[in-house]
N, C-alpha and C positions, 0 to 999 in steps of 0.2 A: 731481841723480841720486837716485832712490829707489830703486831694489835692482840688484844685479847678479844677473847669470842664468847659468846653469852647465847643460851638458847631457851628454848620455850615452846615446845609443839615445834611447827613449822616453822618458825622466824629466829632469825637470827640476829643478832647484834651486836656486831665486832665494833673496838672503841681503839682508839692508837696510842703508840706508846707516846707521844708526849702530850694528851689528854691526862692521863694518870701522871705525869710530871705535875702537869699545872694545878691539879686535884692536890697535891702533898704540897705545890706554894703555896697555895691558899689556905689550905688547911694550918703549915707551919707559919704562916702570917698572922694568921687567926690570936694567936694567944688563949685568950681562957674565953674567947666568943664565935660562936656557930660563925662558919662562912657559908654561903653558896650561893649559885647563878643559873647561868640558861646553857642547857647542853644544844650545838647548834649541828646539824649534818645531812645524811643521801636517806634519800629511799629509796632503795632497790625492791624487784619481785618479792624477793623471797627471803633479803635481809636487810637491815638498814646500818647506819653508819656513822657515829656521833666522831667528828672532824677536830671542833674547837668547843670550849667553854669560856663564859663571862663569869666574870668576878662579882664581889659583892660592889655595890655603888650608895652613892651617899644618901639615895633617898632608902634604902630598904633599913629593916629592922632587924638588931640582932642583938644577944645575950648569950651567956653560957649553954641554956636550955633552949634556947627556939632561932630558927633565920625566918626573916617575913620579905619576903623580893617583892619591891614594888613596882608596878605593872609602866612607873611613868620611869623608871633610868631601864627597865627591863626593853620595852616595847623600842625605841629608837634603835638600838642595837639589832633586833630582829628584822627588821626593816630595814637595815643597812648591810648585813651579810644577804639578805635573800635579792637585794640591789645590784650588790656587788658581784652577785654570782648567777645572772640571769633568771633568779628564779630557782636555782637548784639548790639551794642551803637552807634549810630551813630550821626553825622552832622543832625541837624533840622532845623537850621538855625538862626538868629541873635536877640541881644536884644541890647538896648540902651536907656540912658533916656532920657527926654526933661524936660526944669525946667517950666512946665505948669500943672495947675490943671485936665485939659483933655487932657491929650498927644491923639496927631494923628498923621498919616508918614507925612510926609511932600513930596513934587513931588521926593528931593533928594531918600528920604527912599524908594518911589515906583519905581524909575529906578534902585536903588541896589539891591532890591529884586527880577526883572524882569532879570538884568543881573544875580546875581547870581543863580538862579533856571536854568536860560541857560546855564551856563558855568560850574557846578555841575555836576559833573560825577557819578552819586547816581541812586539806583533802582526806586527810589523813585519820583513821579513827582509833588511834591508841598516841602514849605517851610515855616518854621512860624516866624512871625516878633512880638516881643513881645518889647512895649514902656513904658519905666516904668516913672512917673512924679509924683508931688510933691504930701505929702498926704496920698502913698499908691494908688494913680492911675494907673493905666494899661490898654493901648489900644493893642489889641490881634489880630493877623491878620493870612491869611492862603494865601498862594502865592500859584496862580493854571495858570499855563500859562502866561498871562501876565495880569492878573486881580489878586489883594492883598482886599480879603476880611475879613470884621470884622468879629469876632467869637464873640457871645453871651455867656456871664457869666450865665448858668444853673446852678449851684450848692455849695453850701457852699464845704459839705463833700458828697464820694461816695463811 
């Protein structure tokens, strides 16, 4: 398997297999508290491309029920792949787990997705929210204005 694919309308968004590796370290790192980070990747035409993820860091918040990423260990790392990469790597936006066999956002996760796609100074006008839970679950989302829609698992390998 080399990436899985995700769709929604017209777009597309295949993720790679060692993305979903580093998704289940963190998650099994976690112990009995939420993990999660900044999903980082391409934008293409017609589909985009989440590459690598950052982990939790020492300034953000977390417990059993909630992850809080804070914008000051977040923001230096964003700014250092898009660096690194002339410009082609970018912010895609957030992941985190929930310790449920069907993760879904919760109201919290739909108003930080809402605010941050607002306050994101990016070409780009959507964002993806990816929930990783117990299992190898993953609920997959596309932030388009103030609507966070699910994305459909179309494909093993592409």
């Amino acid at each position: 398997m080399r990436e899985v694919e995700y769709c929604h309308l017209s777009h597309r968004l295949l993720i790679g297999k060692d993305v979903f590796k580093k998704f289940q370290k963190y998650f099994n790192k976690s112990g009995k508290r939420e993990a999660g980070g900044i999903l980082f990747g391409y934008v293409y035409g017609d589909h985009s491309k989440i590459i690598d993820i950052s982990g939790p860091n020492r300034f953000d918040l977390f417990g059993h029920n909630y992850f809080i990423r804070s914008k000051r260990g977040a923001q230096p790392k964003i700014n250092k792949a898009w660096a690194r990469s002339n410009g082609t790597i970018i912010y895609l936006g957030e992941w985190h787990t929930h310790f449920e066999k069907y993760p879904k956002p919760s109201a919290t996760d739909k108003c930080l997705m809402t605010n941050s796609l607002r306050t994101t100074k990016m070409e780009i006008d959507f964002l993806f929210l990816i929930i990783v839970g117990l299992d190898n679950t993953y609920w997959v989302g596309k932030q388009t204005g103030n609507k966070l829609t699910e994305l459909e698992r179309i494909g093993l390998e592409c």
